[in-house]
KOLVEXNU-669154 format. One line per 5 residues: number of its first residue (from 1); their letters; for each residue x, y, z of C-alpha. Coordinates in pm, whole numbers. Layout:
% KOLVEXNU-669154
NUM = a = X:Y:Z; ...
***
This chain:
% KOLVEXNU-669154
1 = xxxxx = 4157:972:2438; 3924:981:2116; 3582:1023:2100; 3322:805:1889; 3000:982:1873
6 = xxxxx = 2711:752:1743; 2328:822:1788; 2175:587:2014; 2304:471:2330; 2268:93:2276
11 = xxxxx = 2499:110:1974; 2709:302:2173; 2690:48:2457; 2826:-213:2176; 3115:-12:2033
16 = xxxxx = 3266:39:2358; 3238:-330:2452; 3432:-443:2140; 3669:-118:2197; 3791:-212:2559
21 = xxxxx = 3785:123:2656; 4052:224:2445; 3811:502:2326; 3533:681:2448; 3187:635:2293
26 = xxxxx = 2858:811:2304; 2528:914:2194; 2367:1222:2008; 2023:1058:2059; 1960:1105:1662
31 = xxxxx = 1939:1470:1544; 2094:1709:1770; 1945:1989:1471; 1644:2036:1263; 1359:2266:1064
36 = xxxxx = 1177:2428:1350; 823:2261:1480; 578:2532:1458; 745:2716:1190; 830:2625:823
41 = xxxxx = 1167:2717:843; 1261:2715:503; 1311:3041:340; 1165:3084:5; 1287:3426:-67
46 = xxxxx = 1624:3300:-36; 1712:2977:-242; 1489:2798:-5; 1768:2798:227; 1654:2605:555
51 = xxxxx = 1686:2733:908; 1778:2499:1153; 1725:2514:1533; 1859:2296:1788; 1587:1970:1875
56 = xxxxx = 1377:1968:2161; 1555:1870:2444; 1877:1813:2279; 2060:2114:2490; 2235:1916:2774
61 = xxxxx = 2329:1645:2472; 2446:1912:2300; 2657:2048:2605; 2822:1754:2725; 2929:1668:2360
66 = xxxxx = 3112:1973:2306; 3307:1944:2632; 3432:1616:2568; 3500:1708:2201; 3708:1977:2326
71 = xxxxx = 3941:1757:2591; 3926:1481:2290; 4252:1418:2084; 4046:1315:1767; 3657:1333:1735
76 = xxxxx = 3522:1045:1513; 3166:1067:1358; 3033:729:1319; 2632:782:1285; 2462:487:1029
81 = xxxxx = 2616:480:682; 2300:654:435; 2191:1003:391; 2032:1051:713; 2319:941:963
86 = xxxxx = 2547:1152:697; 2358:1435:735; 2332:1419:1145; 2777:1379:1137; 2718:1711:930
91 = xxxxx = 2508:1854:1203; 2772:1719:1474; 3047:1849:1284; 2885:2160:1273; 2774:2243:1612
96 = xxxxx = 3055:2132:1771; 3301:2357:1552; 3499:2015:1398; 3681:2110:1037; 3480:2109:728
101 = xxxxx = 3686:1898:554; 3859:1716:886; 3869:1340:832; 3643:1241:1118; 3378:1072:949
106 = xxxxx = 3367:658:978; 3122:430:855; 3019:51:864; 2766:-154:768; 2788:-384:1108
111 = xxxxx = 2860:-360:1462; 3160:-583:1476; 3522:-523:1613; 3649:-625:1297; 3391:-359:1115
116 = xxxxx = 3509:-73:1350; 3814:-94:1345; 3858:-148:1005; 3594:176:1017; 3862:359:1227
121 = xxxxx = 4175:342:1046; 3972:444:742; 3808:795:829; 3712:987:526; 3587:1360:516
126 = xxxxx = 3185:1424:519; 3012:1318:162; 2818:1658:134; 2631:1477:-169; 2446:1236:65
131 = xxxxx = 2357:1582:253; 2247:1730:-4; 2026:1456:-86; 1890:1446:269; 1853:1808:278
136 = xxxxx = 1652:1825:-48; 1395:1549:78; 1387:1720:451; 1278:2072:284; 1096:1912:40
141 = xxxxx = 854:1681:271; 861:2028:491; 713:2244:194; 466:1979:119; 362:1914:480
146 = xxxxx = 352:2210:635; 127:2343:353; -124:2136:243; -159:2035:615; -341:2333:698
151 = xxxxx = -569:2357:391; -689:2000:455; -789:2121:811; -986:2457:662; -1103:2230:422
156 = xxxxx = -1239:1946:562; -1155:1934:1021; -901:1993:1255; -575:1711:1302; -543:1610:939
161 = xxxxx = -159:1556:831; -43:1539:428; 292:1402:325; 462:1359:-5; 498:1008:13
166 = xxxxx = 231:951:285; -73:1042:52; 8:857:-259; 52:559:15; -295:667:113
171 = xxxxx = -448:681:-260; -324:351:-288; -519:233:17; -818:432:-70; -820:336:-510
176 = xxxxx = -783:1:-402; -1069:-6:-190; -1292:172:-477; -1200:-120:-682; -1332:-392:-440
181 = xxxxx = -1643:-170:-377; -1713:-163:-759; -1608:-496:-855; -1900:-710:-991; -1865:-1126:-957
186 = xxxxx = -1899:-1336:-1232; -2009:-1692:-1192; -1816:-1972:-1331; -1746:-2331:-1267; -1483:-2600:-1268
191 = xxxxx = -1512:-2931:-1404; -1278:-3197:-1276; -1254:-3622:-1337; -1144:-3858:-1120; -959:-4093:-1372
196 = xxxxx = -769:-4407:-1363; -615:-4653:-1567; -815:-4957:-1636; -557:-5215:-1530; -588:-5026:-1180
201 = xxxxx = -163:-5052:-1161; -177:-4724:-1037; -374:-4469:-764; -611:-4236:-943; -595:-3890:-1016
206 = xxxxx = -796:-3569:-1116; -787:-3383:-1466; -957:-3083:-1480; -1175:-2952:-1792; -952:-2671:-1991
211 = xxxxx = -1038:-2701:-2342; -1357:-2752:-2621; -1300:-2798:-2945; -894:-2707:-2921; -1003:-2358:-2757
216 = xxxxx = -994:-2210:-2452; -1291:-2285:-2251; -1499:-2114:-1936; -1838:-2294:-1798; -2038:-1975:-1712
221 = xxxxx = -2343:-2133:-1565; -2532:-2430:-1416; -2668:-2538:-1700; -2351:-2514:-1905; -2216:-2738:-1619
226 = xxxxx = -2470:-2961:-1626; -2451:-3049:-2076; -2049:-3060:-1961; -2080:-3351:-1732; -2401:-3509:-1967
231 = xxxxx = -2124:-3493:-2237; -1830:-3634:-2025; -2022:-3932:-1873; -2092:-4052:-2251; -1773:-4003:-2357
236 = xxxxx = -1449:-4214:-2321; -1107:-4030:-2191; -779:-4100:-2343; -402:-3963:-2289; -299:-3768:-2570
241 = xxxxx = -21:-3593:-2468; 248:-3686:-2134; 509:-3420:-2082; 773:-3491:-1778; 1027:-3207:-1685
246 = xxxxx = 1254:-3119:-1375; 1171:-2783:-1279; 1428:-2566:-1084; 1355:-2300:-813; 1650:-2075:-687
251 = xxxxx = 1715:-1983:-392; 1599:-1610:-280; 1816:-1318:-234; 1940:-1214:72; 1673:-974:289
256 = xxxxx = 1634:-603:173; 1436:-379:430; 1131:-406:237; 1143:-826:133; 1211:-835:518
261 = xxxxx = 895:-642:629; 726:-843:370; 818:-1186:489; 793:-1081:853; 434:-957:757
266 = xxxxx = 339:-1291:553; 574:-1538:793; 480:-1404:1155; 226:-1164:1155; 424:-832:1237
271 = xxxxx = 355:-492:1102; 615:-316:920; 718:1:1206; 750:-379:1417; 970:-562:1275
276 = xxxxx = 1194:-260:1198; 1187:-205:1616; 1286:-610:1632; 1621:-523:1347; 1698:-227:1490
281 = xxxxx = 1720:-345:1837; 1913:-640:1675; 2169:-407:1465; 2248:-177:1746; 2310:-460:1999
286 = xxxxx = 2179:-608:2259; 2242:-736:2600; 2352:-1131:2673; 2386:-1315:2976; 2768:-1403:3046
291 = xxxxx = 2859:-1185:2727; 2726:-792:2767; 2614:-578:2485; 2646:-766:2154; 2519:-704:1775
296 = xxxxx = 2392:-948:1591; 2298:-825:1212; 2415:-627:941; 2259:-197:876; 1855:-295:841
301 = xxxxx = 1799:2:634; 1876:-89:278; 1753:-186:-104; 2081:-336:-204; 2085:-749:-267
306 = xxxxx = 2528:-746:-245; 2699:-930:44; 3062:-928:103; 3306:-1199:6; 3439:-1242:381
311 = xxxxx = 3041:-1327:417; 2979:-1547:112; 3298:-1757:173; 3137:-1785:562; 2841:-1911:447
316 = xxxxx = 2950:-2130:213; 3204:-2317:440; 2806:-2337:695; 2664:-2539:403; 2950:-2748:327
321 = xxxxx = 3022:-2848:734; 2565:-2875:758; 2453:-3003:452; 2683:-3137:208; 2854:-3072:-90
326 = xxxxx = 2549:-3137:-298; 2360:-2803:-126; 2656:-2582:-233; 2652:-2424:-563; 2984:-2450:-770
331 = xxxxx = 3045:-2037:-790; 2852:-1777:-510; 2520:-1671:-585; 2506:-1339:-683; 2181:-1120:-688
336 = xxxxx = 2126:-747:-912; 2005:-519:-672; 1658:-313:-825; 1725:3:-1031; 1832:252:-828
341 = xxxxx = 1923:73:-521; 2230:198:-304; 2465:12:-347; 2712:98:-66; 2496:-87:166
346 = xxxxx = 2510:-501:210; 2209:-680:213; 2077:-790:569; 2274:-1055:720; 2364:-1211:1026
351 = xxxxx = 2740:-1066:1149; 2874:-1402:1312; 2718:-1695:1165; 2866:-1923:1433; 2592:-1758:1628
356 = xxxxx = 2295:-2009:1523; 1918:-1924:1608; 1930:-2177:1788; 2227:-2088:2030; 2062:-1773:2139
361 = xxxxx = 1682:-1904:2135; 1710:-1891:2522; 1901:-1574:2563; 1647:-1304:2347; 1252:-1270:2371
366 = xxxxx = 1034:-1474:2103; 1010:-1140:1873; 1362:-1079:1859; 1426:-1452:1832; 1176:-1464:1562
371 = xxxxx = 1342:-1216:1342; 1658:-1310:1391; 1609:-1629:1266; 1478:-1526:972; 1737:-1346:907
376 = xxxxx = 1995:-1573:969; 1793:-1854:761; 1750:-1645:417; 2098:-1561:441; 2208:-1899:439
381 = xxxxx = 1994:-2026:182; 2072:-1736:-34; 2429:-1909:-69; 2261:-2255:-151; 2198:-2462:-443
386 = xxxxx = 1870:-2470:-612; 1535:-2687:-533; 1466:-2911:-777; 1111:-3104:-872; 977:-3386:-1085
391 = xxxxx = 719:-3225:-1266; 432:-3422:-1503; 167:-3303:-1740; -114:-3523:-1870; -371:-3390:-2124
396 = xxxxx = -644:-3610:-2216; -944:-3578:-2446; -1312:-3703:-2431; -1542:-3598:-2737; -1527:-3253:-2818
401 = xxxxx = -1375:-3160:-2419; -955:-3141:-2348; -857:-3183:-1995; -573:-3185:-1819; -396:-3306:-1486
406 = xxxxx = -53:-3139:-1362; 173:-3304:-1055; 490:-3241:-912; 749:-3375:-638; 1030:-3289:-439
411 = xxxxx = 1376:-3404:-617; 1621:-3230:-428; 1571:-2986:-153; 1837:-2774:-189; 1790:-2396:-9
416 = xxxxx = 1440:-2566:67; 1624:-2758:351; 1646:-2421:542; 1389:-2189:404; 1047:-2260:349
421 = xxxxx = 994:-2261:-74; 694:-1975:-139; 649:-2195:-521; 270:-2060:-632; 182:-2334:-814
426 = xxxxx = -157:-2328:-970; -410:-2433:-701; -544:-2700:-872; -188:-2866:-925; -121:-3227:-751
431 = xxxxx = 115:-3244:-489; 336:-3582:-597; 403:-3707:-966; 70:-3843:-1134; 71:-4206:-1266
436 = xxxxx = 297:-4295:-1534; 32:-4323:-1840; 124:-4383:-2203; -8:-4175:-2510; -307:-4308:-2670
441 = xxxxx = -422:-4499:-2327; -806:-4518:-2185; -872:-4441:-1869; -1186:-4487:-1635; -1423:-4219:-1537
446 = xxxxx = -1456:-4261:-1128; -1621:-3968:-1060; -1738:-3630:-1223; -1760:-3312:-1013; -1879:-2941:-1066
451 = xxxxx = -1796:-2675:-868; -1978:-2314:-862; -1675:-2040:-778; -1699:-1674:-812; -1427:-1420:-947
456 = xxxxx = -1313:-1255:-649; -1212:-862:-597; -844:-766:-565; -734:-801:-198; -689:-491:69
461 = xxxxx = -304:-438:127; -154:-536:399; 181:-411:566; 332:-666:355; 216:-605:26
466 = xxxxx = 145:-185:60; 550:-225:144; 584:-433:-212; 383:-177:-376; 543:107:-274
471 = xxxxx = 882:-45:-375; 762:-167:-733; 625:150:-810; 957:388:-659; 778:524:-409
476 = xxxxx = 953:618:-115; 1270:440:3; 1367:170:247; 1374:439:559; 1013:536:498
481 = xxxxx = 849:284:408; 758:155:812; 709:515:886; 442:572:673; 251:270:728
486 = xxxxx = 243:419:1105; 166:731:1008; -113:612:815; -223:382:1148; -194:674:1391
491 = xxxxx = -384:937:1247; -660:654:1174; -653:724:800; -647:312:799; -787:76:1019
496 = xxxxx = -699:-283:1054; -955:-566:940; -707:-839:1057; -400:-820:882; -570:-577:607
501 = xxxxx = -548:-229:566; -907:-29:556; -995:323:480; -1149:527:710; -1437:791:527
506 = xxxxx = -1188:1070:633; -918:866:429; -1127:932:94; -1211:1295:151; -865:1365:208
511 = xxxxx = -770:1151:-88; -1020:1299:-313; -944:1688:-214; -592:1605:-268; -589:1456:-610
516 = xxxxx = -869:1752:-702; -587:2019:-653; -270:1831:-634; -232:1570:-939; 95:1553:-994
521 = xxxxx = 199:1543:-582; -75:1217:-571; 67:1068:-895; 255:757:-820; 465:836:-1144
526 = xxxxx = 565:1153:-1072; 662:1066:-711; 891:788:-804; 1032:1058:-1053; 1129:1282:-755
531 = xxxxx = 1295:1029:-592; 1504:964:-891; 1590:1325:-872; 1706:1280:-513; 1913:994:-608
536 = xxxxx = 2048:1200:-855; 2165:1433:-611; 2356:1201:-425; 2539:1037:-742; 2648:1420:-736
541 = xxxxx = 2482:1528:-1087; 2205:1757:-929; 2184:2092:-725; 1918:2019:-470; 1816:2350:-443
546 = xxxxx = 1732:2383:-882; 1526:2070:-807; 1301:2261:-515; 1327:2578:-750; 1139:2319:-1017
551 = xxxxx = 891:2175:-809; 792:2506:-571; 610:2758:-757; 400:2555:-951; 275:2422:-583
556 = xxxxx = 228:2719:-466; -15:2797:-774; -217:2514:-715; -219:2564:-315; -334:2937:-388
561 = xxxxx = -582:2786:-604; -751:2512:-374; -744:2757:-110; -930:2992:-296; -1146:2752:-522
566 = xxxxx = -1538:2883:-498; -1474:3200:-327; -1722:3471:-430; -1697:3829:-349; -2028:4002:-134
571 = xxxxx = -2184:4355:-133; -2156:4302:254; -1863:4555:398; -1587:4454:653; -1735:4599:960
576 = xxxxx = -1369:4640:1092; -1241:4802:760; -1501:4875:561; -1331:4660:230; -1569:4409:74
581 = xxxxx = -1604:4026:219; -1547:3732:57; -1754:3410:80; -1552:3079:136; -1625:2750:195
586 = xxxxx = -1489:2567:493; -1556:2252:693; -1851:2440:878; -2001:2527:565; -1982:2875:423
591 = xxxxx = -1834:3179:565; -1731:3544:528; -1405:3677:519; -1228:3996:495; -1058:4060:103
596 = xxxxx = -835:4329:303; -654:3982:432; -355:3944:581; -405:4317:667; -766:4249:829
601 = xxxxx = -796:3898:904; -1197:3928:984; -1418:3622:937; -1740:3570:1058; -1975:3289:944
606 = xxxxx = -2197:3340:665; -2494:3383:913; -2369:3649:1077; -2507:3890:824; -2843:3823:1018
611 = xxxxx = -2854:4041:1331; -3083:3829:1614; -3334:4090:1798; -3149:3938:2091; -2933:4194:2283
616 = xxxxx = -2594:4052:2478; -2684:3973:2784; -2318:4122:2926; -2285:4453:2666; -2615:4466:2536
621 = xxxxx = -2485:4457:2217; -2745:4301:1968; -2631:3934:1909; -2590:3813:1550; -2669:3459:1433
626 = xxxxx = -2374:3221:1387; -2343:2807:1256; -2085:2586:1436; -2027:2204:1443; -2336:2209:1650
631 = xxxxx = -2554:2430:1456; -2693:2762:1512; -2609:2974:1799; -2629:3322:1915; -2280:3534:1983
636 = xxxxx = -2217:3910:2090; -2083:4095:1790; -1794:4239:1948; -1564:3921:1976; -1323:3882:2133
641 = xxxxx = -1391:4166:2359; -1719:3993:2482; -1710:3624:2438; -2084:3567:2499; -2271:3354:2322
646 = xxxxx = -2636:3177:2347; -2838:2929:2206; -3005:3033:1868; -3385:3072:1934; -3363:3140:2330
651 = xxxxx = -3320:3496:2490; -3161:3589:2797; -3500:3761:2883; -3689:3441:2853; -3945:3340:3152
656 = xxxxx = -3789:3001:3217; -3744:3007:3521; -3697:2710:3799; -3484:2683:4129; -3363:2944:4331
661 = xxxxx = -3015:3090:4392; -2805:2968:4727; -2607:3292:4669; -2836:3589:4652; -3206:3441:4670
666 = xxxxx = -3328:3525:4351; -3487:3285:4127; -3273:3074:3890; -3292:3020:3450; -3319:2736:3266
671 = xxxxx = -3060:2775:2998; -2899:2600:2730; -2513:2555:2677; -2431:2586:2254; -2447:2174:2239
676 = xxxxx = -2831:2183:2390; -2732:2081:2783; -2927:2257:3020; -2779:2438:3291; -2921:2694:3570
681 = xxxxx = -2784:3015:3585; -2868:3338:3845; -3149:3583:3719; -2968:3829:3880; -2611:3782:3618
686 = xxxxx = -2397:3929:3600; -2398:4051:3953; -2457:3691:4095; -2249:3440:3851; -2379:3155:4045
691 = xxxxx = -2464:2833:3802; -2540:2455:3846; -2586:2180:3618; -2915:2096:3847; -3226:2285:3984
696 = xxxxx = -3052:2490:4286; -3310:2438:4616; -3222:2755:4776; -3030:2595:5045; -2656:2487:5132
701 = xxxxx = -2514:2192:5263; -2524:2151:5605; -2219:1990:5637; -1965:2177:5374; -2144:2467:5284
706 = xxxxx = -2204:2396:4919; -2514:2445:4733; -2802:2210:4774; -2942:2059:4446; -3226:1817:4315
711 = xxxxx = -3188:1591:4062; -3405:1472:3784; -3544:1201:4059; -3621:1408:4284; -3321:1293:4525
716 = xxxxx = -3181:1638:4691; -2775:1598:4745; -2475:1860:4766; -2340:1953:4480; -1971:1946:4604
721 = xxxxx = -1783:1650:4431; -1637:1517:4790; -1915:1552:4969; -2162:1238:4988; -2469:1414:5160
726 = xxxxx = -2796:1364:4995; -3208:1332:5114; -3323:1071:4892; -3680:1116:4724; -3974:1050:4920
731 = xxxxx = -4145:733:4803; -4444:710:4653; -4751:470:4717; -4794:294:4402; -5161:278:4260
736 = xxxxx = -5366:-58:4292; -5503:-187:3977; -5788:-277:3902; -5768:-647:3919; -5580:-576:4280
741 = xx = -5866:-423:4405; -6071:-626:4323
***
């Protein structure tokens, strides 16, 4: 029997359903290989050749694949049809010792029997260009990552994350916020007549002031307002000009991965890394009462507009048997895909259209349902005839003022009938035709109205429109663009106000650091010019590994630079080596470290040059001052042999002394941890190590042994966590006043 290997389950679930176990299907669970973790695994001395390891977990996958490879007559790789599923067939192929150039690779762009087995009798060999291409971004992002990631956490704390793509994303987020924080509103107001014809034949409308004296014309003020509506009430209005059109508005283009996170976003409210969960579920299949495991759209990862002609000629034949004749344009629509797009892929679609929304509204979950339908919808009115709409322009004049009034009305639905038409009229327009006037006709004034308004700042991005950005400007690519939005969310470089995206004040530090040292990695330009490069690479025109040869050393320059930028070298010695120390600057402030580095790798803070008069209270070693997060502290010179370490400003010899030890007897410290909580430690450390967190009473519990303590209140109680015995504090008679006693 032949084995399919795909990479999730759920798609393999759906194969074998439509298969009738005529072949045997399973799942690598993704990437079965991959760069290391905790290493960078890419080796610059040599071509920056990468060094793959086998994925966490992936060993018993990895196992069970290989045996059934081996009893299989023909192994077919059929992982999702764009660089990344290419690449994990050429990690399959690999590890499980299949021919280089064996024909065992199969691809489709749905999950259909028709698609698969079509898929089947045309294997092909692996398309080492799309690897390439994958490979070249995977070491890339690596290179980037792995390296800045570290400077950002000397530079400014510990957790931060950089990406290639991921920070421009974030300089978007963060430049856009700078320009609503600067923005400065300017006052201006609109002037708008209720008018009507003087036989009254017809319902009134409203013209709004555009014009004075022929030009262009912006009221600025209240008491520009106010001389505009003096000079309008004395005046008389008449039509000077009546233009009637039909406009036309065609019908969208089928989804892309990025149009369908943006109408998701704007339509239902779902972030991006959402509604790609929803389309994947619904690509790889899902389960159906009375039917099993079935798929119900086309690959969700794409940037091409095309649709096959098995699909137009389906969804023309929809419109014709739903609509009418009328709703179906003479030819198919066709729609250019962007620059750049991959073609190989079809546009998102619906795989059977005979299975309506509305036929499986009961059988999937309202989020599933919900994109689905969207899906399906925008398909179908992708194949439909335009909307068309009576449209009417009057321009009138009174003294020295032009106004004018614009309407318009539905004339024929067209792909409107399905999917809702996103026309941005201008917000002032009428909705329905305005009266039929004549040129040269007076009209009477009903009403005059001024309204103050305020320019407004540009608008935060949301999932929808950081997605549009990102794709306008050739940033990133269809796969990445939900990942990095949850990136972005996760390490709470963004936070949500609503639907819109906010900065966090880590967001601009790292933003600002990065663009200091790194302008061409935060350039949107030169980001959209890499992945033109990795494009390139797949067309076949490119060695990936020149490209990385380009882009490397310069990188590393700069990355030496920012991670040396302000160091100073210091008279003060290594006390391990003797060579001179250098002063840094970190996100504790200033410190000292070793210029003998990586072959001493000393550092101490900058304080440390100031030896305390306090010795270690474990070595007797004379404690030097250090700053942390917290502030200053004392610590034992010899670190890490002795790990001590007190509060700045308190010696172990101090007098402070309150309770008494349970342990030994001897009288008990008040002490300080290095974030200011007090604590009670034995006088008599290191012999007795007994401490409490409060004042020890001498005594032990008399019913589990453990020490007796009294709290601030006064209330003694065991200090064991799971034992409840306590003496509560004694009241107190409270004091009369005065007016009590008397």
């Amino acid at each position: 029997m032949d084995l399919i290997i795909v990479e999730s389950p759920s798609k393999a679930k759906t194969i074998s359903r439509y298969l009738k176990g005529k072949y045997r299907v399973d799942a690598s669970g993704g990437h079965i290989r991959d760069l290391p973790q905790k290493k960078l695994g890419v080796s610059v001395e040599h071509n920056y050749e990468p060094r793959y390891v086998t994925s966490p977990g992936k060993e018993e996958i990895i196992r069970r694949l290989t045996e059934e490879a081996k009893k299989a007559d023909r192994v077919y790789l059929a992982t999702d049809p764009d660089r990344e599923g290419e690449a994990i067939s050429w990690h399959l192929q690999t590890v499980l010792g299949l021919p280089e150039e064996g024909e065992n690779r199969i691809e489709f762009n749905e999950i259909s029997p028709r698609a698969v087995q079509h898929a089947l009798e045309h294997p092909r060999t692996i398309n080492y260009n799309l690897v390439d291409a994958q490979q070249a971004r995977r070491v890339l992002d690596r290179l980037v990552g792995y390296k800045l990631s570290p400077l950002l956490n000397n530079k400014i704390q510990n957790g931060l994350s950089a990406g290639r793509v991921q920070s421009v994303a974030l300089r978007l987020v963060v430049e856009r916020e700078r320009e609503i924080a600067a923005f400065v509103a300017e006052e201006y107001w609109t002037i708008a007549a209720e008018l009507r014809d003087r036989e009254q034949r017809h319902a009134a409308f409203r013209a709004l002031l555009e014009k004075k004296k022929g030009k262009k014309f912006k009221v600025t003020s209240k008491e520009v307002a106010d001389g505009v509506l003096a000079d309008l009430g004395r005046g008389e209005y008449v039509v000077t000009g009546v233009k009637k059109s039909i406009t036309k508005s065609h019908a969208p283009a089928p989804f892309t991965t990025s149009t369908l996170q943006q109408d998701a976003s704007n339509k239902l409210g779902m972030t991006a890394p959402e509604t790609m969960l929803m389309a994947q579920h619904l690509y790889e299949g899902m389960d159906l009462e009375g039917e099993g495991h079935v798929a119900f759209v086309t690959y969700i990862r794409t940037d091409s507009t095309r649709v096959s002609a098995d699909a137009q000629a389906a969804a023309r034949k929809y419109i014709l048997e739903k609509y009418g004749k009328e709703y179906l344009p003479d030819k198919p629509n066709f729609y250019a895909s962007k620059k750049g797009a991959q073609d190989a892929h079809e546009a998102i679609r619906p795989i059977d259209l005979t299975r309506t929304p509305e036929s499986v509204k009961k059988l999937l979950d309202r989020k599933h349902y919900n994109v689905y339908k969207l899906i399906y919808e925008r398909f179908i009115a992708s194949q439909m005839s335009e909307a068309q709409y009576d449209a009417m322009q009057i321009e009138l004049k009174n003294g020295d003022y032009g106004l004018k009034a614009s309407g318009r009305a539905l004339r024929f639905a067209g792909f409107t009938a399905i999917y809702a038409d996103f026309h941005t009229a201008d917000e002032e327009e009428t909705k329905g035709l305005l009266p039929p006037l004549n040129e040269g006709e007076a009209l009477d004034q009903l009403g005059l109205n001024a309204e103050q308004k305020f320019t407004k700042p540009p608008v935060r991005y949301t999932d929808a429109s950081l997605v549009k950005a990102m794709e306008d400007k050739g940033i990133g690519r269809p796969s990445t663009y939900a990942s990095i939005i949850s990136v972005l969310t996760k390490r709470k470089y963004v936070e949500k106000d609503g639907k819109y995206m906010k900065p966090t004040e880590i967001a601009y530090r790292i933003t600002d650091m990065l663009v200091q040292y790194f302008t061409d990695i935060m350039d949107v330009g030169f980001t959209a010019e890499m992945e033109e490069k990795l494009d390139e690479i797949e067309d076949g025109g490119k060695d990936w590994r020149a490209i990385i040869a380009d882009f490397y050393p310069p990188f590393e320059e700069k990355l030496r630079f920012a991670s040396t930028d302000g160091d100073e070298i210091t008279d003060i010695l290594c006390e391990k080596c003797g060579h001179p120390m250098v002063r840094k600057s970190g996100k504790y402030g200033k410190y000292l470290a070793c210029s003998n580095y990586p072959a001493c790798s000393n550092i101490i803070s900058e304080g440390e040059a100031e030896v305390s008069d306090t010795p270690c209270p474990k070595c007797g070693r004379m404690m030097v001052i250090k700053s942390g997060r917290y502030g200053k502290f004392l610590a034992c010179p010899d670190y890490p042999t002795c790990k001590s370490t007190l509060p700045f400003g308190e010696s172990p010899h101090d007098d402070i002394l309150e309770g008494i030890c349970p342990d030994c007897g001897k009288p008990t410290k008040r002490l300080r941890t290095r974030t200011g909580k007090t604590y009670y430690g034995c006088s008599g450390y290191p012999a007795c190590k007994f401490m409490s967190w409060d004042v020890p009473t001498g005594e032990k519990c008399p019913k589990c042994g453990s020490a007796l303590v009294k709290s601030p209140r006064g209330t003694v109680k065991c200090s064991g966590k799971e034992c409840g015995y306590r003496i509560p504090a004694p009241k107190t008679a409270k004091p009369k006043d005065a007016q009590g006693e008397a």
